[in-house]
C-alpha positions in Angstrom: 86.6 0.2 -49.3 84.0 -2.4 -47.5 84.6 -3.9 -44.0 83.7 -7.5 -43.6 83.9 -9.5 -40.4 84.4 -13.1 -40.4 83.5 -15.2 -37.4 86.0 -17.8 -36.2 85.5 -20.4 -33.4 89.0 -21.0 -32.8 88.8 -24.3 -31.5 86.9 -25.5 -34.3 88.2 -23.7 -37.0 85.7 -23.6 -39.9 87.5 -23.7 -43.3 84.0 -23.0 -45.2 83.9 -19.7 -43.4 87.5 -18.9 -44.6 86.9 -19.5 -48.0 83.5 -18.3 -48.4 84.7 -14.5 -46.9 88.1 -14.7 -48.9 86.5 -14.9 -51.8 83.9 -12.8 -51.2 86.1 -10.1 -49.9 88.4 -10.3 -52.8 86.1 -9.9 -55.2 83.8 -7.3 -53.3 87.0 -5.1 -53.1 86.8 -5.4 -49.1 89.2 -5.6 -46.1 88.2 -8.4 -44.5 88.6 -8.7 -40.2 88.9 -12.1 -38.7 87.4 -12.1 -35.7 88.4 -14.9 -33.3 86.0 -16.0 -30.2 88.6 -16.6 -27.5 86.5 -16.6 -24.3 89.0 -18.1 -21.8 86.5 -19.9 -19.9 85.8 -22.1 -23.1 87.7 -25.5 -23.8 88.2 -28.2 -26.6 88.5 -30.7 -23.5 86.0 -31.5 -20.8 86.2 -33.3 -18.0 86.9 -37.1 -19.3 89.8 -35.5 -20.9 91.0 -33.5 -17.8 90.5 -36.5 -15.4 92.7 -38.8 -17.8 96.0 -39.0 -16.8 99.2 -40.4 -15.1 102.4 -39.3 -14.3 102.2 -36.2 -13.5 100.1 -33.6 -11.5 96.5 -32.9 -12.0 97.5 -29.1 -11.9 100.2 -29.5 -14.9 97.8 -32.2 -16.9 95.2 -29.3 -16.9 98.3 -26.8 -17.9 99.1 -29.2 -21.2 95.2 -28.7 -22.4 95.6 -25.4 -22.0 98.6 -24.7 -23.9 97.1 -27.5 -26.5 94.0 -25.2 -26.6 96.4 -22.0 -27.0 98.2 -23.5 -29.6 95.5 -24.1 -31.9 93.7 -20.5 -31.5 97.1 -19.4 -33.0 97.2 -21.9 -35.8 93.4 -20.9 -36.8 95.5 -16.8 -36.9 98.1 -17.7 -38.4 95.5 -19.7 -41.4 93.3 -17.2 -41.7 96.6 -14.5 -41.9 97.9 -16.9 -44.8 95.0 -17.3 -46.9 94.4 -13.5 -47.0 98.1 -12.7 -47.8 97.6 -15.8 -50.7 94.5 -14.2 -51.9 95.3 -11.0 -51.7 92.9 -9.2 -49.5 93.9 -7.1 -47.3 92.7 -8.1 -43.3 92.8 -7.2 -39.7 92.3 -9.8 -36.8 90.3 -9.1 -33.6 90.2 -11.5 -30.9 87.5 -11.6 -28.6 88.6 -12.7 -25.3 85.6 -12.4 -23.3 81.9 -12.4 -24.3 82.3 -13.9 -27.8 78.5 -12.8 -28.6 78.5 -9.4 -26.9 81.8 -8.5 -28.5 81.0 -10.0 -31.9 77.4 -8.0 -32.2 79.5 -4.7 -31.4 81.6 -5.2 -33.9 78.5 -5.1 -36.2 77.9 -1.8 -35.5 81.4 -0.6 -37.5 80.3 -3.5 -40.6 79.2 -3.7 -44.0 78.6 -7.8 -43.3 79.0 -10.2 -40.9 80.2 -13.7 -41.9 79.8 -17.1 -39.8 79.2 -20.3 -40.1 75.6 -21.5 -39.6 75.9 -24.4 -37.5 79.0 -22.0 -34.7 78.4 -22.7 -30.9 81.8 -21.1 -29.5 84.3 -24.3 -27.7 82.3 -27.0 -29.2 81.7 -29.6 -31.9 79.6 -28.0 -35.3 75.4 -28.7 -34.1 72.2 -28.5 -36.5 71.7 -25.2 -37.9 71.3 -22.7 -36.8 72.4 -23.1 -32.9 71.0 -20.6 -30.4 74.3 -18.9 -31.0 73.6 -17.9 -34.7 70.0 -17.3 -33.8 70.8 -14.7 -31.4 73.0 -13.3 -33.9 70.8 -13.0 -36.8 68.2 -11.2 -34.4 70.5 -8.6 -32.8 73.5 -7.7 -35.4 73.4 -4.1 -36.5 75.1 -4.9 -40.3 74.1 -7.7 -42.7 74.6 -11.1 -42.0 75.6 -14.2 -44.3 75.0 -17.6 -42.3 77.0 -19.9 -44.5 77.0 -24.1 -44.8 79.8 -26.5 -43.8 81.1 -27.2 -47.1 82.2 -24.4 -49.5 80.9 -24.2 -52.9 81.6 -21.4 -55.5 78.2 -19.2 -55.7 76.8 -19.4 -59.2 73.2 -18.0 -58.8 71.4 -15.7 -56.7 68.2 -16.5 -55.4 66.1 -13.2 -54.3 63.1 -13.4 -51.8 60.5 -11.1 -52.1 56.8 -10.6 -50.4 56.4 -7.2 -51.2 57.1 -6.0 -47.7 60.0 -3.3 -46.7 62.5 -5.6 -45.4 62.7 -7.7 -48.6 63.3 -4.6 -50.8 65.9 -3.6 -48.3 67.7 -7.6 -48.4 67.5 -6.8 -52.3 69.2 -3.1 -52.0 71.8 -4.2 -49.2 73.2 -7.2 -51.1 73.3 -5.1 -54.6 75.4 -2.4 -52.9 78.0 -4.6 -50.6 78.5 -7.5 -53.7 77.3 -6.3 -56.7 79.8 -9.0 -58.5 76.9 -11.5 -57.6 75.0 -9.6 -59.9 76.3 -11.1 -63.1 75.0 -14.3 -62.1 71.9 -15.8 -62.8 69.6 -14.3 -61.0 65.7 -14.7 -60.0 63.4 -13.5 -57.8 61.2 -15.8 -56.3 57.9 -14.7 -54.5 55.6 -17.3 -52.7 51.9 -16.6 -52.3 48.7 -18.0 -50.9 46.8 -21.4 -53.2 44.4 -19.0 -54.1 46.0 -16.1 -54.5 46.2 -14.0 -57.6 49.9 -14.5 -59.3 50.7 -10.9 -59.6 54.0 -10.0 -57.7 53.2 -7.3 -54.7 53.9 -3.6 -55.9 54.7 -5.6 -59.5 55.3 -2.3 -61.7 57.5 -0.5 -58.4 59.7 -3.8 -57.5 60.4 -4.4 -61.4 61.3 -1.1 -61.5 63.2 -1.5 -58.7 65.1 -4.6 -59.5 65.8 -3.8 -63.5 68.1 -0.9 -62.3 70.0 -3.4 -59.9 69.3 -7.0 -61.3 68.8 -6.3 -64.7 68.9 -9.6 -66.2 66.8 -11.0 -63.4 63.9 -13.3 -63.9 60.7 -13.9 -61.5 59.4 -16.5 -60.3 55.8 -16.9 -58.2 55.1 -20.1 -56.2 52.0 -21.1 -54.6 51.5 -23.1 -51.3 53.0 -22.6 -47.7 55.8 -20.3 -47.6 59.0 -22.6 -45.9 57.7 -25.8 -48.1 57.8 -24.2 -51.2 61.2 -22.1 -51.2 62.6 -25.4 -49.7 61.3 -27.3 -52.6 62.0 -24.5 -55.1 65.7 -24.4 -53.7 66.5 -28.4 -54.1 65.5 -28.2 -57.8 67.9 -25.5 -58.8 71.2 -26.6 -60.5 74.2 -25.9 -58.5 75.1 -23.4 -55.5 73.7 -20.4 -55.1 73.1 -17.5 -52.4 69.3 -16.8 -50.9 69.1 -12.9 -50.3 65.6 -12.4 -47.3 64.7 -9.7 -45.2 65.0 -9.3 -41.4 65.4 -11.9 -39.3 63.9 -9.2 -36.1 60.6 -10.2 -35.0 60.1 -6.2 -35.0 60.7 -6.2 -38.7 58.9 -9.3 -39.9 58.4 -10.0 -43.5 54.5 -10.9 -44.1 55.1 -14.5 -45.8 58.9 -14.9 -44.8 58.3 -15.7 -41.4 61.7 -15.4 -39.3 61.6 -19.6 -39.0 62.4 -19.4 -42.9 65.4 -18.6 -42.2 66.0 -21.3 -39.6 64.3 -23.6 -42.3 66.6 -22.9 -45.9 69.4 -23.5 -43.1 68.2 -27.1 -41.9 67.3 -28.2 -45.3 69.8 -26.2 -48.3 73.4 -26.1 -47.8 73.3 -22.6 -49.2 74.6 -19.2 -48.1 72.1 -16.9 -46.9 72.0 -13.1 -46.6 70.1 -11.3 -44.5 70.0 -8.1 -44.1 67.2 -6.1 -41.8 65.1 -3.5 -42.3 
């Protein structure tokens, strides 16, 4: 059986997050983990909130927060514990009361995948994605990792990068072995080349090779143009929700034409899942 960990801000609990890893854990056959990022020192109040009131001491105002803020870590548990028992997937919860970062990227090391929302900054309001948070995260986790949107939408394609370098064969590989229900879905593979280069796929006998034996009923596609502008524009024209499978996000692994902003740029501008996985 797979391991998948799912991310949780506890004080902003995201519900796309739950559903996305629920589902994808049930059908994958995995045990899903909820991990919760409890660092202590991390509030849903700040100071307007603390310095309004009356009536009773500053010392047991700050006391009520607390125990506001305690309350709803255990409601975002006691959701997560529900939905799995509904769905049933069998789970574990961690709670990271500490370093949520540190802690989180070692429990990569003892993952199959890594869930989290895209736009996750621990204690505070959802940002742009992806915050510094999810950026460091992408670059340093030791499993693969699926950045996912604010809004849950069942996945009904699959959308697989390819430049022809070893990190986007290994994307490919990763995501047939850990969810190979996704590959019953329409699926293509989409390269992006240079204006005037040929429109041959790199390696073209070796990666059909590769991909018939895994994505059998995929399709390919070649662009020309920039890299970001064209999967971008590629991505808004496709009917429906699907999943974007890239290589490594680690500037020490770098894809030649998926430059590791591509990532940060199919966040900003597709509400889509991603997988990464490095190489």
């Amino acid at each position: 059986m797979k391991k998948f960990i799912a991310a949780f801000d506890s004080l902003q609990f995201p519900e796309s997050t739950l559903d996305y890893s629920i589902n994808l854990a049930r059908d994958a056959g995995a045990h899903l983990v909820g991990v919760f990022l409890e660092d202590p020192n991390i509030h849903s109040y700040g100071v307007t909130e603390m310095t309004d009131y009356s009536g009773k001491s500053f010392d047991r105002h700050v006391q009520e927060l607390n125990r506001i803020d305690h309350q709803k870590r255990q409601e975002g548990v006691d959701r997560f514990r529900a939905a799995c028992g509904a769905a049933g997937v069998t789970c574990s919860v961690h709670r990271d009361r500490h370093a949520p970062l540190r802690e989180l990227l070692h429990e990569s090391i003892y993952a199959d995948l890594l869930l989290t929302a895209n736009d996750v900054t621990p204690g505070t309001a959802a940002t742009a994605a992806p915050t510094p948070f999810v950026r460091h995260l992408l670059q340093e986790a030791q499993c693969p990792v699926m950045p996912l949107p604010p809004h849950f939408a069942p996945i009904d394609r699959v959308t697989l990068l390819y430049d022809g370098a070893p990190a986007s064969v290994q994307a490919l590989r990763a995501f047939s072995y850990l969810l190979p229900h996704l590959k019953e879905l329409d699926t293509e593979v989409v390269t992006v080349k240079g204006s005037d280069d040929d429109g041959h796929l790199p390696d073209g006998r070796l990666i059909k090779e590769f991909v018939k034996r895994h994505f059998p009923q995929a399709r390919y596609t070649v662009l020309k143009g920039p890299a970001d502008e064209e999967l971008v524009a590629h991505g808004k024209r496709q009917p429906g929700p699907g999943i974007i499978v890239l290589g490594a996000y680690r500037r020490d692994a770098l894809s030649r034409l998926f430059r590791p902003s591509t990532a940060d740029v199919l966040m900003q501008h597709l509400q889509a899942p991603l997988f990464i996985a490095h190489y």
